[in-house]
PQR file of N, CA, C, O and H, with PARSE charges and radii, in Angstrom:
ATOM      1  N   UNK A   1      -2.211  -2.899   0.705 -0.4000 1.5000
ATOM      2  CA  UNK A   1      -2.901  -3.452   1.843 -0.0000 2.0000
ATOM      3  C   UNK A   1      -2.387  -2.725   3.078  0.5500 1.7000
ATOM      4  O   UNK A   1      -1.203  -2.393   3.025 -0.5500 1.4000
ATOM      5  N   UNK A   2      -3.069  -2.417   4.184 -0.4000 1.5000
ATOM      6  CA  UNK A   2      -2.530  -1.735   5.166 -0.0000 2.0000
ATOM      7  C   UNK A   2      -3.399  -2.458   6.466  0.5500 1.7000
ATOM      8  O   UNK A   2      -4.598  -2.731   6.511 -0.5500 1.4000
ATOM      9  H   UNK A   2      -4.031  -2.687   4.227  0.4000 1.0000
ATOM     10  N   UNK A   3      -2.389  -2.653   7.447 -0.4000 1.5000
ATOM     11  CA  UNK A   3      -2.747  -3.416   8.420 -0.0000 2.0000
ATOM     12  C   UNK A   3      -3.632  -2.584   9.396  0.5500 1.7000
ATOM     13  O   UNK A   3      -3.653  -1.394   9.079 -0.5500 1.4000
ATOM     14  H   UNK A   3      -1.415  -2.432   7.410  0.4000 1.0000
ATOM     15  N   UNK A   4      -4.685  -3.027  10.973 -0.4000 1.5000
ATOM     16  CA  UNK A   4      -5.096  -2.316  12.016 -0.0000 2.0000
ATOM     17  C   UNK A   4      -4.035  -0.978  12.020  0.5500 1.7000
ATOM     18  O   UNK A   4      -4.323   0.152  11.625 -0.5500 1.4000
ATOM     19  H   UNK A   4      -4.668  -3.993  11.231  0.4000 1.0000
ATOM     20  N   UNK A   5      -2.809  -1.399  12.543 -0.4000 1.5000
ATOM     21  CA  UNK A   5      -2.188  -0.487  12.820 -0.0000 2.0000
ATOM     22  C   UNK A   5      -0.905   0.847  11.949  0.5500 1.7000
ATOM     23  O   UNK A   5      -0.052   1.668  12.287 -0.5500 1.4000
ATOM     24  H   UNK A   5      -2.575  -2.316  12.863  0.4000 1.0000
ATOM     25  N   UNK A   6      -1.616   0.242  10.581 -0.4000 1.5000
ATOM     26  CA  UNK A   6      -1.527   1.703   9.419 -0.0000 2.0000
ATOM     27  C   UNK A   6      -0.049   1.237   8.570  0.5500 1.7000
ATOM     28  O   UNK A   6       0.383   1.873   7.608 -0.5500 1.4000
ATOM     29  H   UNK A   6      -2.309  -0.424  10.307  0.4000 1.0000
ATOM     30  N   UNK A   7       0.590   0.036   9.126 -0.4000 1.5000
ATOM     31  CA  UNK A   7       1.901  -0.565   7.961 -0.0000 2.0000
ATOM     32  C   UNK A   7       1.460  -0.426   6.816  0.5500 1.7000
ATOM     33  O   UNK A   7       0.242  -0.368   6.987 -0.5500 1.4000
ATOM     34  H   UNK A   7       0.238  -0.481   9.907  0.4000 1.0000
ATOM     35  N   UNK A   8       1.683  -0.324   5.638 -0.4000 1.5000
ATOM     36  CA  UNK A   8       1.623  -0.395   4.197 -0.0000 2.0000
ATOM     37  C   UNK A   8       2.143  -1.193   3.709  0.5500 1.7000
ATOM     38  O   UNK A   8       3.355  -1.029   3.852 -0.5500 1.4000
ATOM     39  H   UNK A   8       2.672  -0.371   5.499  0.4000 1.0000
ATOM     40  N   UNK A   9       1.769  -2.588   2.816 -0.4000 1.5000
ATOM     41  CA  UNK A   9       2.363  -3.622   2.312 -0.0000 2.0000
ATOM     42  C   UNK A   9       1.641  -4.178   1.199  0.5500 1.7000
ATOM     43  O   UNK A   9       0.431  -4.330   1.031 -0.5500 1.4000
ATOM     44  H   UNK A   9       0.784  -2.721   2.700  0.4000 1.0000
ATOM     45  N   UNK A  10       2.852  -4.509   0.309 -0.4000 1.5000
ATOM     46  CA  UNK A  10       2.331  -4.752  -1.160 -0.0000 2.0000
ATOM     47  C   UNK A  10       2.587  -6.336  -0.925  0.5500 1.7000
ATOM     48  O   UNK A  10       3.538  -6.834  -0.322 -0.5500 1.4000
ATOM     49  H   UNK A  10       3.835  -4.385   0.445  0.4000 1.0000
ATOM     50  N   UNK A  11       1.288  -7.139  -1.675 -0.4000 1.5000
ATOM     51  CA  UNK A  11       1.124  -7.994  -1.387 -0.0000 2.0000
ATOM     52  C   UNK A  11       0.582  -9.108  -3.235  0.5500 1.7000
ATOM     53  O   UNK A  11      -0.554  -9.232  -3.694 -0.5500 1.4000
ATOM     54  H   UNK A  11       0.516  -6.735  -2.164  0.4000 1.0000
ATOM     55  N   UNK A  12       1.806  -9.637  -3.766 -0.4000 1.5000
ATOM     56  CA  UNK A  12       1.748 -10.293  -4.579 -0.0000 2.0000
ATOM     57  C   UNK A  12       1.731 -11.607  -5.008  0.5500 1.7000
ATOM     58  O   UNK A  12       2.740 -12.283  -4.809 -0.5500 1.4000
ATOM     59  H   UNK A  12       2.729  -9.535  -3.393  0.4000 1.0000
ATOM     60  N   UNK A  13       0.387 -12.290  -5.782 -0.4000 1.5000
ATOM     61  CA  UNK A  13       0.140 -13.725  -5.515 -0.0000 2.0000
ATOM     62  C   UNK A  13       0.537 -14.192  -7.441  0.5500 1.7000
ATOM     63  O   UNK A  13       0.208 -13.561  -8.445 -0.5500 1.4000
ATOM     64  H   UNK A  13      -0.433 -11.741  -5.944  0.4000 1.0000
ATOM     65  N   UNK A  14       1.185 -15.256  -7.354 -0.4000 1.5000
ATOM     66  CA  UNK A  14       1.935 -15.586  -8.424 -0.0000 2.0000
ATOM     67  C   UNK A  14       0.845 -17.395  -8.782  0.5500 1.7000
ATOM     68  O   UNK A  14       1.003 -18.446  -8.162 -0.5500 1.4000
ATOM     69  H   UNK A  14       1.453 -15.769  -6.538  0.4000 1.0000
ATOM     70  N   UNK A  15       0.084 -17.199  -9.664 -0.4000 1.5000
ATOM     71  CA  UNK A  15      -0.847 -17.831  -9.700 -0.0000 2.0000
ATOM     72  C   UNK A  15      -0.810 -18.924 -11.609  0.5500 1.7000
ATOM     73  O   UNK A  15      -0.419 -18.423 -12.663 -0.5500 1.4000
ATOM     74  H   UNK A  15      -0.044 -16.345 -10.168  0.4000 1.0000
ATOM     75  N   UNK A  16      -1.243 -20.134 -11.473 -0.4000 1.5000
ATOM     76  CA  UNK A  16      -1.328 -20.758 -12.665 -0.0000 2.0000
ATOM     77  C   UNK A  16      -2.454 -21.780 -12.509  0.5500 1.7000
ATOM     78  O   UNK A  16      -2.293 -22.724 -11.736 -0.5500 1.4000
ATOM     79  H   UNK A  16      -1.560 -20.541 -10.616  0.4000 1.0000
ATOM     80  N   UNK A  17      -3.803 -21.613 -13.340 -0.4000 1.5000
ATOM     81  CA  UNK A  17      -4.360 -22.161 -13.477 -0.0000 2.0000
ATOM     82  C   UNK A  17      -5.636 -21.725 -12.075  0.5500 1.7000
ATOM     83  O   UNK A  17      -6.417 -22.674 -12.017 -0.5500 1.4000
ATOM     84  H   UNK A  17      -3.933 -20.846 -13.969  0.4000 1.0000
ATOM     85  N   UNK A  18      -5.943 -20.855 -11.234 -0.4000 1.5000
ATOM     86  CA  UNK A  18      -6.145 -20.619 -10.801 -0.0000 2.0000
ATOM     87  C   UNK A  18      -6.203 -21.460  -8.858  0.5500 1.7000
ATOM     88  O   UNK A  18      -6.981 -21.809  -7.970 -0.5500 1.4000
ATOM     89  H   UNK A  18      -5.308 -20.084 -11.281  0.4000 1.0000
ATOM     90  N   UNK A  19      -4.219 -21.340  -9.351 -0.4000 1.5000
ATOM     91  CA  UNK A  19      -4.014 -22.421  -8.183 -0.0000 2.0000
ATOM     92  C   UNK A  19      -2.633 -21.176  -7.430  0.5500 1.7000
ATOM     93  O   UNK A  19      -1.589 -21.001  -8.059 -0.5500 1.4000
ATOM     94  H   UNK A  19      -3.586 -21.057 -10.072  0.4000 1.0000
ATOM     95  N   UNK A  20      -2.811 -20.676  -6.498 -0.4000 1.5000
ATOM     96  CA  UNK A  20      -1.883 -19.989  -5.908 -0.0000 2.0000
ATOM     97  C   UNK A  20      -0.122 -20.556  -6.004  0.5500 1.7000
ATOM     98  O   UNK A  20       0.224 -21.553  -5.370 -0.5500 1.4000
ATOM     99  H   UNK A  20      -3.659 -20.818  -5.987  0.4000 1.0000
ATOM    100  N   UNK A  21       0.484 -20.073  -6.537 -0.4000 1.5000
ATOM    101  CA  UNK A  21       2.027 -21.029  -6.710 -0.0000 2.0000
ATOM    102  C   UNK A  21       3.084 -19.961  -5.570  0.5500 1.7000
ATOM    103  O   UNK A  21       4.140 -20.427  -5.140 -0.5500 1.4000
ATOM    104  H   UNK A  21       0.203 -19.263  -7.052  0.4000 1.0000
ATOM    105  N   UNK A  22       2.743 -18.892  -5.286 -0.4000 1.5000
ATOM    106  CA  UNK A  22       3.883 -18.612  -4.576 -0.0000 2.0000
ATOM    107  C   UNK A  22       3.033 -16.793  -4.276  0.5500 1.7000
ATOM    108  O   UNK A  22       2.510 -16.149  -5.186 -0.5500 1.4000
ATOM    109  H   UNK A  22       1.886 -18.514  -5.636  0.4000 1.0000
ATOM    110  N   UNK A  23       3.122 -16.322  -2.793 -0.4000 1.5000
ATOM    111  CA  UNK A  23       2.943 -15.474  -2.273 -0.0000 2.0000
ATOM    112  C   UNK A  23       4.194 -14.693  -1.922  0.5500 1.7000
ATOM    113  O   UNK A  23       5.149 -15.237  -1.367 -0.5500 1.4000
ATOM    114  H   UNK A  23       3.547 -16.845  -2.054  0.4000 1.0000
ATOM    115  N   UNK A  24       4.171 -12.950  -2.368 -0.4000 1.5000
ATOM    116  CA  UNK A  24       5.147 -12.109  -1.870 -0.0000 2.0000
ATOM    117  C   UNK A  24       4.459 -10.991  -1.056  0.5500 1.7000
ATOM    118  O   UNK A  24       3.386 -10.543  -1.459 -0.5500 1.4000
ATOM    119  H   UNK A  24       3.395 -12.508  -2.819  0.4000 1.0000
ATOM    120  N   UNK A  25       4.948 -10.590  -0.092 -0.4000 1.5000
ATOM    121  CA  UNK A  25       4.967  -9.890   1.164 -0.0000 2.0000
ATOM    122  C   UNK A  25       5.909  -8.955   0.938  0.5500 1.7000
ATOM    123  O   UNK A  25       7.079  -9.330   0.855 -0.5500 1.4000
ATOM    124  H   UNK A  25       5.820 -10.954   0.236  0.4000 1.0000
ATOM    125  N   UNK A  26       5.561  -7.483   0.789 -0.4000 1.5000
ATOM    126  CA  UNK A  26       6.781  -6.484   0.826 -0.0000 2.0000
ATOM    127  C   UNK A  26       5.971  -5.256   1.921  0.5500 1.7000
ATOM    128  O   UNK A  26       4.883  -4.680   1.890 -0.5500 1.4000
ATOM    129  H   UNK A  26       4.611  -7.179   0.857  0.4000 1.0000
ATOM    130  N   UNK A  27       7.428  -5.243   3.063 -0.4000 1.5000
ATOM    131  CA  UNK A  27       6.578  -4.012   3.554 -0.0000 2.0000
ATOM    132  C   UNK A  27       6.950  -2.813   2.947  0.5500 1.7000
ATOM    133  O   UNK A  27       7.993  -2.856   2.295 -0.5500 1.4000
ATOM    134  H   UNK A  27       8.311  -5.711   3.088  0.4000 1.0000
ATOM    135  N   UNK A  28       6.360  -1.769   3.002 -0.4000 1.5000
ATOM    136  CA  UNK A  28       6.648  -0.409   2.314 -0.0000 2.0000
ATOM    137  C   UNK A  28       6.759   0.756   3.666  0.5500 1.7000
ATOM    138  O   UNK A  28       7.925   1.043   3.938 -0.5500 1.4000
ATOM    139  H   UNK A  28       5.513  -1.734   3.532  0.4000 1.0000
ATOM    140  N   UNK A  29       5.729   1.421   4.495 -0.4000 1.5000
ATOM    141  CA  UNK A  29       5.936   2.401   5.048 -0.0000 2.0000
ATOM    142  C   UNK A  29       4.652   1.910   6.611  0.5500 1.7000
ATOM    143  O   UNK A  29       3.931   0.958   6.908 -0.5500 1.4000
ATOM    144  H   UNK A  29       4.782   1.188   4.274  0.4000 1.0000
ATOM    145  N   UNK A  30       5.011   3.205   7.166 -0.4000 1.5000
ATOM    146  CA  UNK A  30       3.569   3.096   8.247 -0.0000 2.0000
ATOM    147  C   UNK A  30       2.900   4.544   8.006  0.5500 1.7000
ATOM    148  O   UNK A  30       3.606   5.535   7.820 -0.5500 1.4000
ATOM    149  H   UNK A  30       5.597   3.978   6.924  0.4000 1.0000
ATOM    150  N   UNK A  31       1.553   4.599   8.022 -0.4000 1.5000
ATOM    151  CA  UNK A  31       1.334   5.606   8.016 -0.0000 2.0000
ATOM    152  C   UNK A  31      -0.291   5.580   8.789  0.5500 1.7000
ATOM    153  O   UNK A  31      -0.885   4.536   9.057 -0.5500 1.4000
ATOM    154  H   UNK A  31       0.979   3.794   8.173  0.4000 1.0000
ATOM    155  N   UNK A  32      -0.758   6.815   9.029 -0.4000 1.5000
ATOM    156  CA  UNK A  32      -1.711   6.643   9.951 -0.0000 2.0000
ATOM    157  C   UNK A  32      -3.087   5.895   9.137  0.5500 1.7000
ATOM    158  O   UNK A  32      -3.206   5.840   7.913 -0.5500 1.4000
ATOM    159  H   UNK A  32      -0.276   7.663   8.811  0.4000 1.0000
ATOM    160  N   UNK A  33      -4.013   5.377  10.086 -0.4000 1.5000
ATOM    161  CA  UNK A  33      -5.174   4.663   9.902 -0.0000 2.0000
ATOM    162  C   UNK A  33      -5.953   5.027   8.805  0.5500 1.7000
ATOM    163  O   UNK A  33      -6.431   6.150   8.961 -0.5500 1.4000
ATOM    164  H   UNK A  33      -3.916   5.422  11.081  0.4000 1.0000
ATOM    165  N   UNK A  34      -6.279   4.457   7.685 -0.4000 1.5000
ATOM    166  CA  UNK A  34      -6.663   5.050   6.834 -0.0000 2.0000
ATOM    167  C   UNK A  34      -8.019   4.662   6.598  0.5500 1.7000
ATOM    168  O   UNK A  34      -8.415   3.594   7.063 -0.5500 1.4000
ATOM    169  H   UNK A  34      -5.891   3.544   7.559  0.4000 1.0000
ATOM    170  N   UNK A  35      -8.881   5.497   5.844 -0.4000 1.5000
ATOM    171  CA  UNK A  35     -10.461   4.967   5.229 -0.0000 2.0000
ATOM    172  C   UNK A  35     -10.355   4.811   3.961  0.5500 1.7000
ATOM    173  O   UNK A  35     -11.206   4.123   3.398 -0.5500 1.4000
ATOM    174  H   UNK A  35      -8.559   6.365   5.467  0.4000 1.0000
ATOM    175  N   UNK A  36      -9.071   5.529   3.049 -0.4000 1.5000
ATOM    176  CA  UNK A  36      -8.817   5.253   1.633 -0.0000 2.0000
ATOM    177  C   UNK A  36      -7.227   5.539   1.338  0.5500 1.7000
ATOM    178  O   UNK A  36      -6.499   6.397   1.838 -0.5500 1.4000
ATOM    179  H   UNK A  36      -8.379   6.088   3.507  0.4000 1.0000
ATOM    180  N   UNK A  37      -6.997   4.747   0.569 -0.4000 1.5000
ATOM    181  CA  UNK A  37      -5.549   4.987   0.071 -0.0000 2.0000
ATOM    182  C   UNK A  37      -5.658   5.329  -1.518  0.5500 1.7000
ATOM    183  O   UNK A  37      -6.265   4.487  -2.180 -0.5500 1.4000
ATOM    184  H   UNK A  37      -7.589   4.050   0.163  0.4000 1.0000
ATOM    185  N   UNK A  38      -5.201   6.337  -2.133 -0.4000 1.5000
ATOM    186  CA  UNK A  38      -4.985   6.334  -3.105 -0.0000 2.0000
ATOM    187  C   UNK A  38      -3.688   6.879  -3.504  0.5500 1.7000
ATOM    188  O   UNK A  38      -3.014   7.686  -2.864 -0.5500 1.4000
ATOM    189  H   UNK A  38      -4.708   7.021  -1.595  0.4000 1.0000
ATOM    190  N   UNK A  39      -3.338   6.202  -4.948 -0.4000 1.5000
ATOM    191  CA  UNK A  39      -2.011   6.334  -5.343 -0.0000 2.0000
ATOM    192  C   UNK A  39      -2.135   6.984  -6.602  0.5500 1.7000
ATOM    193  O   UNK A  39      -2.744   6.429  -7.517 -0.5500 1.4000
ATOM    194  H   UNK A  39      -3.886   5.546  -5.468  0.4000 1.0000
ATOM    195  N   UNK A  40      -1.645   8.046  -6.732 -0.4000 1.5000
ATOM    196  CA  UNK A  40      -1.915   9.239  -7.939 -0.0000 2.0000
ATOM    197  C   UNK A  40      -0.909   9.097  -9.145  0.5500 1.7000
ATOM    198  O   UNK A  40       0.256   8.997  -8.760 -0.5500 1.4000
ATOM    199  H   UNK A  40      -1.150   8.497  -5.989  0.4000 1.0000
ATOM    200  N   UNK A  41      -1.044   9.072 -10.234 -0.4000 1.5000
ATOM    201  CA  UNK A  41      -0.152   9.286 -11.038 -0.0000 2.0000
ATOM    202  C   UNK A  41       0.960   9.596 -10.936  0.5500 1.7000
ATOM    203  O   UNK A  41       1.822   8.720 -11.012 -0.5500 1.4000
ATOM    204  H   UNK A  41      -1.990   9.154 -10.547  0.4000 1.0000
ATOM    205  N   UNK A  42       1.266  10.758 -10.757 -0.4000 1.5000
ATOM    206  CA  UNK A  42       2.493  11.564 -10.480 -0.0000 2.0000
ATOM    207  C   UNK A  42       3.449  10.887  -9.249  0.5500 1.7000
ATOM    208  O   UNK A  42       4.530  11.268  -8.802 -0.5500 1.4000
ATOM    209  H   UNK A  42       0.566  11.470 -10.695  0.4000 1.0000
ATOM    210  N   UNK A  43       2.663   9.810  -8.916 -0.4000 1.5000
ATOM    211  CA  UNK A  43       3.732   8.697  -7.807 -0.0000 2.0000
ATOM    212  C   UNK A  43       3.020   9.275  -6.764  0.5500 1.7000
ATOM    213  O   UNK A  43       2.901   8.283  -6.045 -0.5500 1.4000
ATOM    214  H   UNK A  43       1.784   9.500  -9.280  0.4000 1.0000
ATOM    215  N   UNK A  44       2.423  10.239  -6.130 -0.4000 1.5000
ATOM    216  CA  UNK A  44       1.748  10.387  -4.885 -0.0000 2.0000
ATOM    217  C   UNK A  44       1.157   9.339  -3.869  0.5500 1.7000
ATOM    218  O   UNK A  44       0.679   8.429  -4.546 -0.5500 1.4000
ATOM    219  H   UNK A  44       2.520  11.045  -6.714  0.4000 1.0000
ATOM    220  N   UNK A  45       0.977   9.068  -2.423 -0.4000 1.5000
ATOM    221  CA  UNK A  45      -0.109   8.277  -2.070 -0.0000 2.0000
ATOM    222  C   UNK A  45      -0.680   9.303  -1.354  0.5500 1.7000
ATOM    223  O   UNK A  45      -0.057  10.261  -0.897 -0.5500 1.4000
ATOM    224  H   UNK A  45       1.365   9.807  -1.873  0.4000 1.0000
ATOM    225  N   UNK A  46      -2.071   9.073  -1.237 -0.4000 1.5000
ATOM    226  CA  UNK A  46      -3.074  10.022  -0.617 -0.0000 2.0000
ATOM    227  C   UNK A  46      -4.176   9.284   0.039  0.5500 1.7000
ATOM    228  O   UNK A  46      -5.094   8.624  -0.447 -0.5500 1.4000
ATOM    229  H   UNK A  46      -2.577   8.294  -1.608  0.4000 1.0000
ATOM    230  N   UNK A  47      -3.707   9.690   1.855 -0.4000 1.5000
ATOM    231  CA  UNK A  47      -4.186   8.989   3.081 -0.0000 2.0000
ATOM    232  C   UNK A  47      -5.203   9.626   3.465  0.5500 1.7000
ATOM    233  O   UNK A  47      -5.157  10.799   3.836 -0.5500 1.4000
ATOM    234  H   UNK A  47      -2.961  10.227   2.250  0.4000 1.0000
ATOM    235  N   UNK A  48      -6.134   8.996   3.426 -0.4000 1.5000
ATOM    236  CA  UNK A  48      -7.356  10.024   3.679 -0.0000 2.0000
ATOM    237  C   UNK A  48      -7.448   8.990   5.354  0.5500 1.7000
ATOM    238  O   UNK A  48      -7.475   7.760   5.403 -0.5500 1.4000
ATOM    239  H   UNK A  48      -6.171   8.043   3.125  0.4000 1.0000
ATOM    240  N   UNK A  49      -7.470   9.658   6.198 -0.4000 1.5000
ATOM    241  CA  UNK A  49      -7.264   8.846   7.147 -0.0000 2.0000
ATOM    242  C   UNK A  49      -8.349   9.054   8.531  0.5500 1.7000
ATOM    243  O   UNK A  49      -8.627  10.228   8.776 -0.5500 1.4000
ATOM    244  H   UNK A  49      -7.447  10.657   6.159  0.4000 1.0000
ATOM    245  N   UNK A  50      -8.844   8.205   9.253 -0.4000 1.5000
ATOM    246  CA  UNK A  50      -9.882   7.811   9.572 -0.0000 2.0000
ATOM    247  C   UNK A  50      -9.751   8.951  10.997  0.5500 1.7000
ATOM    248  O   UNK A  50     -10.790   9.585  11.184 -0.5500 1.4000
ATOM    249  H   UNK A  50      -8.618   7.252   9.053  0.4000 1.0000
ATOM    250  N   UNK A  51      -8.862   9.185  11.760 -0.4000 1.5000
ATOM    251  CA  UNK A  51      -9.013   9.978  12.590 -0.0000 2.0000
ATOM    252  C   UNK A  51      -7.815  11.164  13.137  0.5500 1.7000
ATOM    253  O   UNK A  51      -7.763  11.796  14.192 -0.5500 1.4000
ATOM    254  H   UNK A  51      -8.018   8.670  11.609  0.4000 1.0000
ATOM    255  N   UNK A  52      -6.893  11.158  11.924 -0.4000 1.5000
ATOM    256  CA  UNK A  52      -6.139  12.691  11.716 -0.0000 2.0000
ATOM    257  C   UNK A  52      -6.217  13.184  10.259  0.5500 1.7000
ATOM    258  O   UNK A  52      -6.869  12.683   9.342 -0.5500 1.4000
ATOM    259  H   UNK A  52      -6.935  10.645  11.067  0.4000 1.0000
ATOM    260  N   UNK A  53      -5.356  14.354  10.232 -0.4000 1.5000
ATOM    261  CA  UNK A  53      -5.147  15.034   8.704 -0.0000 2.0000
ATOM    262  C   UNK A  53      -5.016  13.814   8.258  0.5500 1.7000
ATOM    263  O   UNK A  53      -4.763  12.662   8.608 -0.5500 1.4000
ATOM    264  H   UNK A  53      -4.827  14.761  10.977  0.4000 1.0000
ATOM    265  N   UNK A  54      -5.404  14.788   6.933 -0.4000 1.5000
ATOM    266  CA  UNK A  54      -5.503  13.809   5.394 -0.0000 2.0000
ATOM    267  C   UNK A  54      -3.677  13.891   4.951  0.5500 1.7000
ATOM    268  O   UNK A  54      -3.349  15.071   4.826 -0.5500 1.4000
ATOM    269  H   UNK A  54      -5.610  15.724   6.649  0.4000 1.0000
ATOM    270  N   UNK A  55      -2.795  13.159   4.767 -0.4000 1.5000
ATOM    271  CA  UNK A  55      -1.474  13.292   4.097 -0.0000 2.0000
ATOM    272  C   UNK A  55      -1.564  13.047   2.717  0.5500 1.7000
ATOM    273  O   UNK A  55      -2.499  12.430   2.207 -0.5500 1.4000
ATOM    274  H   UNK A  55      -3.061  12.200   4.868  0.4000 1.0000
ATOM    275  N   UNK A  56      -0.488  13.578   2.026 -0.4000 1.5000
ATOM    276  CA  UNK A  56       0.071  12.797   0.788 -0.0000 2.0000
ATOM    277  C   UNK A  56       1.386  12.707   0.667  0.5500 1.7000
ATOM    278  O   UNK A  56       2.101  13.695   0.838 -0.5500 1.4000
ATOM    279  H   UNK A  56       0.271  14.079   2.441  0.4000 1.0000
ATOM    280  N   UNK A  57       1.777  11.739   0.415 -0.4000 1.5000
ATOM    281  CA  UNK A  57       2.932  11.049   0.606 -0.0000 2.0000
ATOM    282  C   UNK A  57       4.041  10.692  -0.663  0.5500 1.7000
ATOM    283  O   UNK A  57       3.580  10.070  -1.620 -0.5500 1.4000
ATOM    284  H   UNK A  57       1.197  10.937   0.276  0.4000 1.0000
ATOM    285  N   UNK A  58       5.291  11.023  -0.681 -0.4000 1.5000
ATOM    286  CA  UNK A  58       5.615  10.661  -2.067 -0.0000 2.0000
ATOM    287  C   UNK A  58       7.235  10.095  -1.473  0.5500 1.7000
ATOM    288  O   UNK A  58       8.323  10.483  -1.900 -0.5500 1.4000
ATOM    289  H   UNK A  58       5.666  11.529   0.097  0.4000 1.0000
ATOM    290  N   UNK A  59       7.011   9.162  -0.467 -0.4000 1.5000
ATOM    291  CA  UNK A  59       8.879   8.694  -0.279 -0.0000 2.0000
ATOM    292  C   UNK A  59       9.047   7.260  -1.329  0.5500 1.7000
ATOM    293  O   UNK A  59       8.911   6.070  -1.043 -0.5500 1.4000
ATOM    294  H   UNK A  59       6.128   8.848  -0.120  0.4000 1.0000
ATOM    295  N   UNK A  60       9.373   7.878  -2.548 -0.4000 1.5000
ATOM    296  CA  UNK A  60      10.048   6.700  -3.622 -0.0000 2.0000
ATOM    297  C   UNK A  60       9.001   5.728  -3.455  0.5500 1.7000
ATOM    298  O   UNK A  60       9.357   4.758  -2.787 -0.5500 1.4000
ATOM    299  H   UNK A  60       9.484   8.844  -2.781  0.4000 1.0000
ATOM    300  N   UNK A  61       7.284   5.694  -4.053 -0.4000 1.5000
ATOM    301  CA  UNK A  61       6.600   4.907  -4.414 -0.0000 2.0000
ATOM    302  C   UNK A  61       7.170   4.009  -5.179  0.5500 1.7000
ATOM    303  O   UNK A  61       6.768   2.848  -5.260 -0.5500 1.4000
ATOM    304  H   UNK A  61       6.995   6.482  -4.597  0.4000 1.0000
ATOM    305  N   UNK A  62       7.936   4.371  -5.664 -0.4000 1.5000
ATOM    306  CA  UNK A  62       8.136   2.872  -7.269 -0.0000 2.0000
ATOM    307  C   UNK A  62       8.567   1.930  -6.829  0.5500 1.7000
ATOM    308  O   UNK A  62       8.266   0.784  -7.163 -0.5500 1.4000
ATOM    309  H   UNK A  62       8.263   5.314  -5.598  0.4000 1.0000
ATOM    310  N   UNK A  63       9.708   2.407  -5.616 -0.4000 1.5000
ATOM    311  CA  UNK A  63      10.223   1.216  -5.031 -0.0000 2.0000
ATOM    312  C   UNK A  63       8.852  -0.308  -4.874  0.5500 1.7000
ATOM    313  O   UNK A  63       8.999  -1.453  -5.302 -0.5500 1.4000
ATOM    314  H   UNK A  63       9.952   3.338  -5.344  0.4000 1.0000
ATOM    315  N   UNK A  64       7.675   0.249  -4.155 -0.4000 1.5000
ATOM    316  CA  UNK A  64       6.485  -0.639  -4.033 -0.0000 2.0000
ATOM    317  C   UNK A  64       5.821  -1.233  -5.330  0.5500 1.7000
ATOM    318  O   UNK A  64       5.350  -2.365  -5.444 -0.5500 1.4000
ATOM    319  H   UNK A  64       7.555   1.179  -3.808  0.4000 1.0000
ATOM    320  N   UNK A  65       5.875  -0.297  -6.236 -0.4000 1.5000
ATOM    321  CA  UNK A  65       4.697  -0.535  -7.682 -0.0000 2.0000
ATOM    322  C   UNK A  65       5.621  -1.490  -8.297  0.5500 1.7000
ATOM    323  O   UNK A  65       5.161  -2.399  -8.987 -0.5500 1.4000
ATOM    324  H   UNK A  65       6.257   0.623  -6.143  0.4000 1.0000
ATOM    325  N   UNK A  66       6.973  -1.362  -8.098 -0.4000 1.5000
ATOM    326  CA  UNK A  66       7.511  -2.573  -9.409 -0.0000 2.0000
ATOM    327  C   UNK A  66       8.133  -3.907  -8.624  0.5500 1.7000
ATOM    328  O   UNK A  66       8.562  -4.861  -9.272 -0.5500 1.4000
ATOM    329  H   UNK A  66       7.347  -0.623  -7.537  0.4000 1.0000
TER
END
């Protein structure tokens, strides 16, 4: 999830019965405004971003994915 102003945050809902039991909030990085985020195999993220260069990014994804 990435906010107006381009934070990056993984956002995990811990659910039973289709009743929300507990929400986690992790921030991860900032990076500029994006139109797509994608996260590549090889651990990459790739900012395709709405009004500079396109980046790809690789500072210790896993930390976020696990």
């Amino acid at each position: 999830m990435q906010s107006e102003y381009g934070d990056l945050y993984k956002v995990t809902l811990e659910h039973a019965d289709g009743v929300v039991q507990d929400m986690r909030i992790k921030y991860f990085d900032t990076v500029p405004v994006s139109s797509g985020l994608i996260v590549l195999r090889a651990g990459f993220l790739f900012v395709a971003s709405e009004t500079s260069n396109q980046y790809v990014y690789w500072p210790a994804l896993s930390s976020i994915l696990t």
